[in-house]
C-alpha positions as CSV (number, residue, x, y, z in Angstrom):
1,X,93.7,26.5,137.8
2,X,93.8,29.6,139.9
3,X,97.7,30.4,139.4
4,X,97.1,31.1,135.4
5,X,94.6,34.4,136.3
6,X,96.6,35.7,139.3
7,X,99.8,35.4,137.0
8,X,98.1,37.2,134.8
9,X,96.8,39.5,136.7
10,X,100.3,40.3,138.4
11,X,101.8,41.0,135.0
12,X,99.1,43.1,133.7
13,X,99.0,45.5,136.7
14,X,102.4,47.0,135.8
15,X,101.0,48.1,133.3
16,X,97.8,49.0,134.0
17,X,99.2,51.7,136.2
18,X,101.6,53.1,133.5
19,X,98.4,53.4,131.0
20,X,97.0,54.9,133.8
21,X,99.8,56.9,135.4
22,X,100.7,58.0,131.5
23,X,101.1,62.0,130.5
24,X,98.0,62.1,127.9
25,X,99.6,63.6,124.8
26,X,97.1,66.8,123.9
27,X,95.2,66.0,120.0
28,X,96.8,67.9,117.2
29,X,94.7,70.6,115.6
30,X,91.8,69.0,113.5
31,X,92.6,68.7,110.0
32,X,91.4,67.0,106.4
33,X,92.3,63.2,106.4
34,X,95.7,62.0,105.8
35,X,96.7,59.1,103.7
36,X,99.3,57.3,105.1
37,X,102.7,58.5,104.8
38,X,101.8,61.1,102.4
39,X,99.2,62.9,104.7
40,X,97.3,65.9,102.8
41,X,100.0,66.0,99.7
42,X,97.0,65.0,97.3
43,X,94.9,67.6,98.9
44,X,97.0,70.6,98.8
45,X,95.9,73.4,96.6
46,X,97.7,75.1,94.1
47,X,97.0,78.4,93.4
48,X,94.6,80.7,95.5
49,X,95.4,78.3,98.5
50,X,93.6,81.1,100.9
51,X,90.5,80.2,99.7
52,X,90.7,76.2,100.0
53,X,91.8,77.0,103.1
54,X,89.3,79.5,104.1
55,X,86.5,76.7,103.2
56,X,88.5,74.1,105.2
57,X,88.0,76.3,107.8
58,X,84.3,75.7,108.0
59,X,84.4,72.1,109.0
60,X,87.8,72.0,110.7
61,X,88.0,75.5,112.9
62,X,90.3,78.3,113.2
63,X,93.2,76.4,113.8
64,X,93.9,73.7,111.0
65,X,96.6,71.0,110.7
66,X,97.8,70.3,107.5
67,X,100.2,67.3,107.2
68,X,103.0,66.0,104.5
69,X,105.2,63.4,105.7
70,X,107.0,64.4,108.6
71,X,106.1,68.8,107.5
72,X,103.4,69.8,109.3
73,X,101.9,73.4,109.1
74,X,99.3,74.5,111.4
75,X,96.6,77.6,109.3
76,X,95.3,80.3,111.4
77,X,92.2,81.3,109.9
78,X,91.1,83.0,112.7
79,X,92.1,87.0,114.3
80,X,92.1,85.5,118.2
81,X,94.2,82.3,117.0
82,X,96.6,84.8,114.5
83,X,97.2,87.3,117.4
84,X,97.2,85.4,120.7
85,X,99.9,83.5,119.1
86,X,101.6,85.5,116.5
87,X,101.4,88.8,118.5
88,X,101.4,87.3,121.9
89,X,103.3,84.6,122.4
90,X,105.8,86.2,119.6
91,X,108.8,85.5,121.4
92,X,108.4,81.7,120.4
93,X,106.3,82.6,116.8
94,X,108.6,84.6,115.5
95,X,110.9,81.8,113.3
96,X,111.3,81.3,109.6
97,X,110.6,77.7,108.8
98,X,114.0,76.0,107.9
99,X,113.9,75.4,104.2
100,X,116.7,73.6,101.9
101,X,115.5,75.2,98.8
102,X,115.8,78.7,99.7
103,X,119.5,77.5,101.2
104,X,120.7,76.1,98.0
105,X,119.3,79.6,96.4
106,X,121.5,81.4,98.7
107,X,118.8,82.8,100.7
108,X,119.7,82.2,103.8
109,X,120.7,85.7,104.6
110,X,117.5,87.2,102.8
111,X,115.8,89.0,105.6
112,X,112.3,87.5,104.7
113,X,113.9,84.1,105.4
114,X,116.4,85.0,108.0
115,X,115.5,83.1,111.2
116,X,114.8,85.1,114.4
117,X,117.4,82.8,116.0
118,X,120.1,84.1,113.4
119,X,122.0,86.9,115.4
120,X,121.8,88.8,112.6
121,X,118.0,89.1,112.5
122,X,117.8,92.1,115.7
123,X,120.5,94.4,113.4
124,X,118.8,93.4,110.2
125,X,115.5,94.7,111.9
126,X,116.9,97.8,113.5
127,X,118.5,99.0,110.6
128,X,115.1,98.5,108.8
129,X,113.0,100.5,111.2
130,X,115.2,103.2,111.9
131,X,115.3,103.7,107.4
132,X,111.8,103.3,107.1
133,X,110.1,104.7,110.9
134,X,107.7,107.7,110.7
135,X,110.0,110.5,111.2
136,X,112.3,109.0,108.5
137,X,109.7,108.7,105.7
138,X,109.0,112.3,106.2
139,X,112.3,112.7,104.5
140,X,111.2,110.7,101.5
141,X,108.3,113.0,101.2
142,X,110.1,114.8,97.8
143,X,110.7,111.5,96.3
144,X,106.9,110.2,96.7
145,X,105.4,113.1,95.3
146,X,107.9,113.5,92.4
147,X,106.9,109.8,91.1
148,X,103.1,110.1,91.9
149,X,103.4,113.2,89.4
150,X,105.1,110.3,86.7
151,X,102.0,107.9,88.0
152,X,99.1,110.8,87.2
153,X,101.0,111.5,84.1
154,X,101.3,108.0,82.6
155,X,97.3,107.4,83.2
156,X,96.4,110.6,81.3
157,X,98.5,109.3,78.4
158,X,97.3,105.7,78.6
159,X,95.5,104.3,81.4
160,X,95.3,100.5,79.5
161,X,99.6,100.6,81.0
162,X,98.2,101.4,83.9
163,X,99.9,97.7,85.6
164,X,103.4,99.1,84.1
165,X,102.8,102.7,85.5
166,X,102.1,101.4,89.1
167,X,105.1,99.7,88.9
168,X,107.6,102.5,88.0
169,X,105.9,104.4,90.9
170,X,106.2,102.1,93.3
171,X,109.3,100.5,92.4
172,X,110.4,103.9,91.6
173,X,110.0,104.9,95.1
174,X,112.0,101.6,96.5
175,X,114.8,102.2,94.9
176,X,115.4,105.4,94.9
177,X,114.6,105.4,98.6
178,X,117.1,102.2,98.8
179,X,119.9,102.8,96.4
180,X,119.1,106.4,95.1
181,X,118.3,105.0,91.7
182,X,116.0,106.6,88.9
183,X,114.3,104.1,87.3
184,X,113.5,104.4,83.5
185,X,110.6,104.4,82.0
186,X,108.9,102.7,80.5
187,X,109.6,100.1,83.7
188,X,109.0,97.0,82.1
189,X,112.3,97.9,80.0
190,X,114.7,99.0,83.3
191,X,116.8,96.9,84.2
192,X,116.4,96.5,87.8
193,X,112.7,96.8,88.0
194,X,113.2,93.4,85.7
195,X,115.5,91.8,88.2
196,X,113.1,92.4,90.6
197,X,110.1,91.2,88.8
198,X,112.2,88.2,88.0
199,X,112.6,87.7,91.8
200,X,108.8,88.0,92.2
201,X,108.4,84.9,89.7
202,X,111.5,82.8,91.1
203,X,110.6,83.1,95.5
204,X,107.4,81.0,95.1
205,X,108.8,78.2,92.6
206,X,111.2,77.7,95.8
207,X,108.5,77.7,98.8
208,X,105.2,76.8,97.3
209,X,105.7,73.3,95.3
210,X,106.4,70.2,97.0
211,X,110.4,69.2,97.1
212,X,110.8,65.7,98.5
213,X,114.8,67.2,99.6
214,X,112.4,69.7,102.3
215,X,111.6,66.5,104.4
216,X,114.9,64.4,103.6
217,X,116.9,66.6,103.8
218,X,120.0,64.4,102.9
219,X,118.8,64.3,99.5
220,X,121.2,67.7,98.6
221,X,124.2,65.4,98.7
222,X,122.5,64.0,95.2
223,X,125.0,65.1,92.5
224,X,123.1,67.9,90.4
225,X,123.4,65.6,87.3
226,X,121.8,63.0,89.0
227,X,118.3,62.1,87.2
228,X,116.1,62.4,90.3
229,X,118.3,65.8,91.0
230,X,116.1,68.5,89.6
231,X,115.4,70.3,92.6
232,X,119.5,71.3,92.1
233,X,118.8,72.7,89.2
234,X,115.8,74.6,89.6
235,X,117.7,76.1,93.2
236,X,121.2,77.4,90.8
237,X,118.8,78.7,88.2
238,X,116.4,80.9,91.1
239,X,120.2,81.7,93.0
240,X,121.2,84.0,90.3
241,X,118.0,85.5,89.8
242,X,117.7,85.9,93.7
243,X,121.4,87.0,93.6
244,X,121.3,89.2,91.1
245,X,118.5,91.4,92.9
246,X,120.2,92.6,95.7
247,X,124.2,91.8,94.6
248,X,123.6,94.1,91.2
249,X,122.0,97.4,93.0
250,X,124.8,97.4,95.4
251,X,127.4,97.2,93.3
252,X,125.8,100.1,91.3
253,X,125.2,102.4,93.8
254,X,128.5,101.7,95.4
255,X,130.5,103.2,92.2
256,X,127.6,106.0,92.5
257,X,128.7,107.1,95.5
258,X,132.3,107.5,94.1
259,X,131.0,110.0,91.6
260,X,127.6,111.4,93.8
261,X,128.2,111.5,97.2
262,X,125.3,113.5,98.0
263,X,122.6,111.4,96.8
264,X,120.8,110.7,100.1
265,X,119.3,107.1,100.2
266,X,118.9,104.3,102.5
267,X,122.4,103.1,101.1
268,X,124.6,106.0,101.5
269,X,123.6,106.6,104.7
270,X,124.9,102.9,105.9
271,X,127.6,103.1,103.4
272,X,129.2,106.1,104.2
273,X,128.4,106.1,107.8
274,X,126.8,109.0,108.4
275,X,125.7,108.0,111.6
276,X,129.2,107.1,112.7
277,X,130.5,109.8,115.7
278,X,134.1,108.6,114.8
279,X,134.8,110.5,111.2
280,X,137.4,108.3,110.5
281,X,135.1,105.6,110.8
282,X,132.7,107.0,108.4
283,X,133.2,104.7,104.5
284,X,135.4,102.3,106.0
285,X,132.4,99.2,105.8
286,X,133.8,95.6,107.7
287,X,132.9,92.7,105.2
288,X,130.3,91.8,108.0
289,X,128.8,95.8,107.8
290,X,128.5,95.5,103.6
291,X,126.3,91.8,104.1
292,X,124.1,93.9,106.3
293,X,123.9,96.6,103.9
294,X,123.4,93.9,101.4
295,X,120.9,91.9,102.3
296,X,118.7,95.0,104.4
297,X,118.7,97.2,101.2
298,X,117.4,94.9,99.1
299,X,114.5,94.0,101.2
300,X,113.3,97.4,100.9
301,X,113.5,97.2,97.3
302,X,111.9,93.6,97.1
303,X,109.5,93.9,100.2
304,X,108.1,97.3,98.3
305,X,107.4,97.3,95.3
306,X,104.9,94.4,94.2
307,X,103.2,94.9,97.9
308,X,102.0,98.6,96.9
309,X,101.4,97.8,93.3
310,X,99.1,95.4,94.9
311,X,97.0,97.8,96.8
312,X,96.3,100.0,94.2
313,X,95.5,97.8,91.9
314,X,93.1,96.8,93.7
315,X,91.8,100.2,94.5
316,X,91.4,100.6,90.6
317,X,88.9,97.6,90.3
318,X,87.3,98.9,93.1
319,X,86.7,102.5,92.2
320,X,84.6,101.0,88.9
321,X,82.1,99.0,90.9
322,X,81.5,101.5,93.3
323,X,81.1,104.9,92.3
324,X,79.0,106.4,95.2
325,X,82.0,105.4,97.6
326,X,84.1,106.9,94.7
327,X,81.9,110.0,94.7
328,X,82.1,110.6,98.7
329,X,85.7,110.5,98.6
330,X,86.1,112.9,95.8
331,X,84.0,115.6,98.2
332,X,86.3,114.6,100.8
333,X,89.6,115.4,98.5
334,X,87.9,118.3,96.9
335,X,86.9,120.0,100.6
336,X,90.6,119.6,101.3
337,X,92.1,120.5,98.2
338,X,90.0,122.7,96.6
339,X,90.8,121.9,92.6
340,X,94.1,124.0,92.6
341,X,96.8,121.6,93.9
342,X,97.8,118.0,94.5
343,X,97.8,116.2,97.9
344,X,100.7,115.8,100.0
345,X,101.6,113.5,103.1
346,X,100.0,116.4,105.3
347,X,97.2,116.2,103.9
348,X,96.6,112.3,105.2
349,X,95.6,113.8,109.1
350,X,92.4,115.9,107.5
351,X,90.8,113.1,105.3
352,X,89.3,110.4,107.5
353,X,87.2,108.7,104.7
354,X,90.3,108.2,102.6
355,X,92.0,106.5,105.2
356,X,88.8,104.2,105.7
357,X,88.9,103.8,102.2
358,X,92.8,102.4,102.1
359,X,91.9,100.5,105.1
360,X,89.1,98.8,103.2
361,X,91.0,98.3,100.0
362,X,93.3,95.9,101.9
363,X,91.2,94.4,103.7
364,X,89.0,93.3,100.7
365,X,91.9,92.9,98.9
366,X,94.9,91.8,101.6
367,X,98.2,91.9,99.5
368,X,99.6,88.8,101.2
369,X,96.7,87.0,101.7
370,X,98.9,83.6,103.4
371,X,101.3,86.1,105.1
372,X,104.5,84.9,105.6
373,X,105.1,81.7,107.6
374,X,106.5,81.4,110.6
375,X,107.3,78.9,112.6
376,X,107.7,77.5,116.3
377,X,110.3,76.9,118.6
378,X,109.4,74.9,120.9
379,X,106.1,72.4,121.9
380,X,103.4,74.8,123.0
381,X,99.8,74.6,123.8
382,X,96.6,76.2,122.7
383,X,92.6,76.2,123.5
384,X,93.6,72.2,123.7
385,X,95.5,71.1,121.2
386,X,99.3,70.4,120.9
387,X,101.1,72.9,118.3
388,X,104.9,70.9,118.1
389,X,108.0,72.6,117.6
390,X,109.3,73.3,114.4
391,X,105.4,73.5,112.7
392,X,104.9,75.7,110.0
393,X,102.7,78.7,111.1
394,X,100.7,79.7,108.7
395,X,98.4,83.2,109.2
396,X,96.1,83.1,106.7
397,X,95.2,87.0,106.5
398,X,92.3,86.1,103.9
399,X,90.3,84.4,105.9
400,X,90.5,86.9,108.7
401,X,89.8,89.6,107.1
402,X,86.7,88.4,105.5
403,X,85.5,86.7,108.7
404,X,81.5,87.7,109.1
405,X,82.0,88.0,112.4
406,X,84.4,90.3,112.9
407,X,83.7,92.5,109.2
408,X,79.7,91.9,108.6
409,X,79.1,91.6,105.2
410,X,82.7,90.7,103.9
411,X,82.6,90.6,100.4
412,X,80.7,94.2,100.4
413,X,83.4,96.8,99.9
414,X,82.5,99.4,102.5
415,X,85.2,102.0,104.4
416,X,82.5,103.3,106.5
417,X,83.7,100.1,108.4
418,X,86.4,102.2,109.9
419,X,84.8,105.4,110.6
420,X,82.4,106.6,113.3
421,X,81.4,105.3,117.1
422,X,81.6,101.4,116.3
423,X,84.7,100.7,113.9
424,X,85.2,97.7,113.7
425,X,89.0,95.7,114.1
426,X,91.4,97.5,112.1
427,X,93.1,95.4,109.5
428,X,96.1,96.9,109.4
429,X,95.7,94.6,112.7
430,X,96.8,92.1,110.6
431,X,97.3,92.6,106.6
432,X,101.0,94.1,107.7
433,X,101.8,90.8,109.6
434,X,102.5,90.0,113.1
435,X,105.1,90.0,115.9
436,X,108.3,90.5,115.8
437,X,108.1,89.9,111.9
438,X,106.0,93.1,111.2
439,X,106.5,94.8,108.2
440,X,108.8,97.6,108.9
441,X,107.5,99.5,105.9
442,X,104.0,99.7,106.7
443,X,104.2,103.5,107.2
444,X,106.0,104.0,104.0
445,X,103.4,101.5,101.5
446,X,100.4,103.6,103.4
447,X,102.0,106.7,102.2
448,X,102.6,105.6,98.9
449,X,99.5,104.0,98.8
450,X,97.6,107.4,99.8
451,X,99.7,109.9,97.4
452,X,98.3,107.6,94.4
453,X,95.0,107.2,95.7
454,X,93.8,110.3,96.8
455,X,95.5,112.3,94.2
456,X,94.2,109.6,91.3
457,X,90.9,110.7,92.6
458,X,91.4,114.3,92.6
459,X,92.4,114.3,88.9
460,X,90.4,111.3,87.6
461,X,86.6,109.8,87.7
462,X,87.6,105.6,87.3
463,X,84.5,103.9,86.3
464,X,83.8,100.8,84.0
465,X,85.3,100.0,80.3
466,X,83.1,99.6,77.4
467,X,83.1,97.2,74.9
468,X,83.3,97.7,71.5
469,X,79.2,98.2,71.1
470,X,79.9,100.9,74.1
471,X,78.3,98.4,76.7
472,X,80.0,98.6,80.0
473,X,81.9,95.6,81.1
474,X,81.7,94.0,84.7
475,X,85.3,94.2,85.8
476,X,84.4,91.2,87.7
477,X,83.3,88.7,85.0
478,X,86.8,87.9,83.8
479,X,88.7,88.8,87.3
480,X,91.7,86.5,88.7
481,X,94.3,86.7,91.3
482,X,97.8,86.3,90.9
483,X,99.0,83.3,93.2
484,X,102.0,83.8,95.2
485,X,103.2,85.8,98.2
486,X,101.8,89.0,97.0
487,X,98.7,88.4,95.2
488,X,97.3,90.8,92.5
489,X,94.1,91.6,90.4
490,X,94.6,90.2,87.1
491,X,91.7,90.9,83.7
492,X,90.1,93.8,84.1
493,X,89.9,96.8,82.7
494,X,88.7,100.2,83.8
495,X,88.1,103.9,82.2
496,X,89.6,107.0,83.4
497,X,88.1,110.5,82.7
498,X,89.8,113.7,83.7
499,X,87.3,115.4,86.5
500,X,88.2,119.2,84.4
501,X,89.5,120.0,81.6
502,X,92.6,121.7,83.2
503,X,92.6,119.5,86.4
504,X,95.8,118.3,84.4
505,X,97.7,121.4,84.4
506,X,98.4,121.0,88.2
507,X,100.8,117.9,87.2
508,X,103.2,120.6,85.8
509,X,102.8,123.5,88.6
């Protein structure tokens, strides 16, 4: 009767001692509940995911699992979690998730996708900084305030365009700083600001839905004419757009170089070789040299454009809610300025409130307010939890910047935030994005972003629109954002008054 237990017994101890003797595996970030096999699917939001996420936040923490199937993305809703990881440990943070959509759209040499583990990614970056550094913007100077002029000029005539008129000033300064290109007016009718609107539409139909062939990925084998095969067909049709956005520029300004060689731009300079010591070198580009071209020039004319556009948009909406902050700025601009001229990029150093002000504008207002994602390279641990290789890494720049914690009061637009003894964390901290994967235009969108501002403001009071019974109307009642990677104040309107009656005539000295 005894043998049964100590048999038993002698069998169970085995593995006792490897329960026991067992590497605990570390808890994933907490999350909403899965259903099985499809995890969160059901859950996920579709547009204005920041906020969802933001909420989430509340009961979950900083650091957020979200799972479908085998994808899972980790959301960083917090600044510490954001820059300890992104910042800090960037060295394994810095990845692009690997996505079969944006491969059969031929993005895989797009440098917003391009994985840090590509060896292309450290000359795509170096070429990107060195074009669009400090000391180089100063060169573009000429450019900026040539198309703020066009911007100042357009509002006087018709402030309702005033969504098209960003756009030809900030996608006016892209390309001609990429390509040397003039872009026509109005922009909705040029050619190449459509192509890149086009591409602004077609990247989130390609990262934002669901695709079952992102988590089997065997499933591109399917013929495209196969029933369950749309996916296919939605990738060819967002290829040529994607294609056409950075193939079509560089084929125009290559034949402008054969009859403009002196057009200066971010292109010429690459394509002719201008920083080549060997002369006989210089317009001779390897096959390899004109991809890099390629694919780097069009990222300054995608990455720039809808970002800036962004930012002052929102400035607009906020200048008619509040017109005391309005008010101190315009004594700012006018001690500065005087009313006889137009601000310039030397100008930025001797208005501190303005700066605030920008500063504030994106932070109430982040232009990418998911970021871009990143992803992980290899298992790694934090305050805990397990984060496993190859998770989606998702900052979500929303939700930091309007944490009460770290920005009291975050819905209150307020630049004196960022001035005096206790500033508080600077977002450009974060709204830029983190890492290695840093925008390597911030300098140039704060410049563009300040020559519109500031001189908007010098010309212009911006207060609220009236109705038709001369009521004002709360910007806010009809408000929406745009949902995608670059978000954007949609519905409102605004009124524009010029400050003097010849305040105008310095937009033709």
């Amino acid at each position: 009767m005894q043998t049964i237990p100590v048999t038993a017994l002698i069998l169970l101890v085995p593995v006792i001692l490897w329960r026991l003797l067992k590497k605990k595996s570390l808890p994933l970030p907490p999350g909403p509940p899965k259903r099985f096999l499809t995890g969160n699917l059901h859950q996920l939001p579709k547009t204005k995911q920041w906020l969802t996420y933001a909420e989430w936040a509340k009961t979950y923490g900083p650091l957020m699992t979200l799972q479908v199937l085998s994808r899972r993305s980790i959301v960083l809703n917090s600044a510490k979690a954001a820059v300890d990881l992104l910042d800090g440990r960037a060295g394994i943070y810095s990845d692009r998730p690997i996505s079969v959509m944006l491969d059969l759209a031929g993005q895989t040499s797009a440098m917003f996708g391009l994985r840090s583990v590509d060896s292309r990614f450290p000359r795509y970056r170096k070429m990107l900084v060195a074009g669009l550094n400090k000391r180089s913007v100063v060169h573009y100077r000429g450019i900026m305030e040539s198309r703020v002029r066009g911007l100042l000029r357009g509002l006087s005539e018709n402030a309702d365009d005033y969504e098209s008129l960003i756009t030809t000033y900030t996608g006016g300064i892209a390309l001609k700083i990429a390509y040397g290109y003039d872009v026509e007016e109005p922009a909705e009718k040029d050619y190449f600001v459509q192509l890149i609107d086009r591409a602004e539409t077609a990247m989130p139909t390609l990262v934002q839905p669901f695709y079952p062939v992102e988590v089997f990925p065997f499933l591109k084998y399917v013929p495209t004419w196969f029933p369950t095969a749309a996916f296919h067909r939605i990738a060819l049709e967002k290829k040529k757009i994607l294609g056409d956005m950075v193939y079509v520029p560089y084929e125009w300004a290559k034949k402008k170089l054969e009859t403009s060689p002196s057009e200066p731009s971010f292109f010429s300079q690459h394509f002719l070789g201008e920083n080549d010591d060997d002369e006989k070198a210089r317009g001779v580009l390897s096959q390899e040299d004109a991809d890099y071209l390629t694919w780097t020039a069009g990222a300054i004319y995608s990455g720039g454009a809808h970002t800036t556009s962004s930012g002052i948009t929102s400035f607009l909406l906020l200048m008619s809610m509040y017109p005391e902050i309005q008010k101190r700025a315009q004594a700012e601009i006018d001690a500065v300025l005087g009313r006889d001229r137009l601000a310039n990029m030397d100008d930025r150093a001797s208005m501190p409130y303005i700066n605030a002000m920008i500063k504030e504008v994106l932070r109430w207002a982040p232009v990418a307010p998911l970021g871009l994602r990143h992803r992980v390279i290899q298992d790694d641990i934090y305050e805990g939890y397990l984060i496993p290789k190859g998770s989606m890494i998702v900052p979500n720049i929303w939700a930091i910047t309007h944490d009460a914690e770290m920005y009291p009061d975050p819905f209150t637009f307020d630049p004196s935030r960022f001035l005096g003894d206790k500033e508080q964390r600077d977002p450009y901290d974060f709204v830029f994005g983190f890492g290695r994967r840093v925008c390597p235009g911030s300098t140039l969108a704060q410049e563009t972003i300040f020559l519109a501002i500031t001189n908007t403001l010098a010309l212009f009071d911006i207060s609220k629109a009236l109705d038709s019974a001369g009521k004002e109307v709360d910007p806010m009642k009809d408000l929406d954002w745009r949902t995608g990677l670059v978000t954007l104040a949609l519905n409102f309107k605004f009124r524009l008054t010029p400050r003097t009656a010849d305040g105008l005539v310095l937009l033709d000295s």
